[in-house]
C-alpha positions as CSV (number, residue, x, y, z in Angstrom):
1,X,-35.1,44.6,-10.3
2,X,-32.7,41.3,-9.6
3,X,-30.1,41.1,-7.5
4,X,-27.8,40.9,-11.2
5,X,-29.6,44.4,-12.2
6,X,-28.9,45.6,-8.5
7,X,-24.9,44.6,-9.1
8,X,-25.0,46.1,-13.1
9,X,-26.5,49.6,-11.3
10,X,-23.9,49.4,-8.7
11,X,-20.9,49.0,-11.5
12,X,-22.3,51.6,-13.5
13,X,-23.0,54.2,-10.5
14,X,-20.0,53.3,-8.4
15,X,-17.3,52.9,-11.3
16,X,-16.6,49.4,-10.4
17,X,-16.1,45.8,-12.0
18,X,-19.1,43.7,-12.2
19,X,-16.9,41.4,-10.2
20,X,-16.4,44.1,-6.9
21,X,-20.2,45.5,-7.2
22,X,-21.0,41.5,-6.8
23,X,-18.7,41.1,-4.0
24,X,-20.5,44.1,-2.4
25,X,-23.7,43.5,-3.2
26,X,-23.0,40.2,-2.1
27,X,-21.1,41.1,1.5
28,X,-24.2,43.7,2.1
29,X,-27.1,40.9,2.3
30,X,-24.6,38.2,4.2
31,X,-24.3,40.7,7.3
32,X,-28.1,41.4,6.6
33,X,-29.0,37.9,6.9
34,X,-26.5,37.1,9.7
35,X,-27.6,39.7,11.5
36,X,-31.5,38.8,11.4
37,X,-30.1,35.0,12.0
38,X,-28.8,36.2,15.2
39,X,-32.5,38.1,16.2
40,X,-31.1,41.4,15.8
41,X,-32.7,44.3,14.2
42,X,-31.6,46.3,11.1
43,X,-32.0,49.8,10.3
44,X,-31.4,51.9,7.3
45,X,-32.2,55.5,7.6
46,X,-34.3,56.6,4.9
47,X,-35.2,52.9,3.6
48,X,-36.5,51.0,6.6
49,X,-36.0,48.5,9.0
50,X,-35.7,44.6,9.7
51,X,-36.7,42.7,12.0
52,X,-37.4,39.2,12.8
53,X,-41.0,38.4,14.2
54,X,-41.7,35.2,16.5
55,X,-45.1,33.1,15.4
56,X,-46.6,30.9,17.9
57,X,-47.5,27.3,16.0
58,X,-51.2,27.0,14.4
59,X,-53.4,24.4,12.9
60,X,-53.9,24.8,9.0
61,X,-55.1,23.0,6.5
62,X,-53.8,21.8,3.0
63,X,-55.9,24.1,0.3
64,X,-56.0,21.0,-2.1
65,X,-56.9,18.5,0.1
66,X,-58.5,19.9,2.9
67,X,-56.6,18.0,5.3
68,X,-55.6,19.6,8.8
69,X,-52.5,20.3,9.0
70,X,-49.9,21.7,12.1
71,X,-47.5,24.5,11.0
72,X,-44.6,24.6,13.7
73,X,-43.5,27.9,15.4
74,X,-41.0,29.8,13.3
75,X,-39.2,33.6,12.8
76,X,-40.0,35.9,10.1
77,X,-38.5,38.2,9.0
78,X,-40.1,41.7,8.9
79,X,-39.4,44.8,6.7
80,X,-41.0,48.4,8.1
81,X,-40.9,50.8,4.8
82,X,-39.0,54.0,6.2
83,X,-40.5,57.7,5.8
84,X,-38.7,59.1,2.9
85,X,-38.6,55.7,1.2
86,X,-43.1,55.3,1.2
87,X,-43.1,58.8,0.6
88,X,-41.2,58.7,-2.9
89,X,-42.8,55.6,-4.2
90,X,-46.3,57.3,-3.1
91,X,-45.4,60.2,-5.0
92,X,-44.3,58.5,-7.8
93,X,-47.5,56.7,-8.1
94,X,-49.2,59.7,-8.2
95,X,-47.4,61.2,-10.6
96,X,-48.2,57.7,-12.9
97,X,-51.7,57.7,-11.8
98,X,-52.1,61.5,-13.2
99,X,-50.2,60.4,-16.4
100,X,-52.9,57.8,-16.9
101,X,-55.9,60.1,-16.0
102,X,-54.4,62.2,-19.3
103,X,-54.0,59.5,-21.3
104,X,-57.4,58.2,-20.7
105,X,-59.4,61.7,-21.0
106,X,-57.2,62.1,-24.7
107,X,-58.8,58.9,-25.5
108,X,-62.4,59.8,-24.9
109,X,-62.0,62.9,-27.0
């Protein structure tokens, strides 16, 4: 899904203009980003959380060349899948991975 499907499935669920679900859309990831710019932590019950994960500097090395090469420190940011969020896309995977098991044992007969 892109962020334009994410604003069309707002419009359509919310009864709203393309033009407010973008503003929305678009107003719900700037206070997501600021907030993670700041250090802070996000939470969304059900979904997950955010976080933004300090990495101490390293030594590399360029794949193509082979040449060493230093990576400064930086922040990440970190998503944590929530409880009700990894269990609905497990369960939807198993209900797709039985779906295939039929289709392959009709193909064998």
């Amino acid at each position: 899904m892109t962020k334009s499907d994410l604003v069309e499935a707002i419009a359509a669920r919310g009864d709203l203009t393309k033009a407010r679900a973008e503003l929305v859309v678009n107003c719900v990831f700037d206070a997501m980003a600021a907030a993670l710019e700041a250090g802070d932590g996000l939470e969304i019950r059900g979904f997950g959380s955010f976080s933004v994960r300090p990495y101490k500097p390293y030594h590399g090395r360029n794949p193509r060349t082979g040449q060493p090469v230093h990576v400064p420190a930086k922040r990440l940011p970190f998503f944590k899948v929530g409880k009700e969020l990894k269990e609905l896309v497990n369960n939807s995977r198993a209900i797709a991975d039985l779906d295939l098991d039929s289709e392959d044992d009709s193909a064998n007969d």
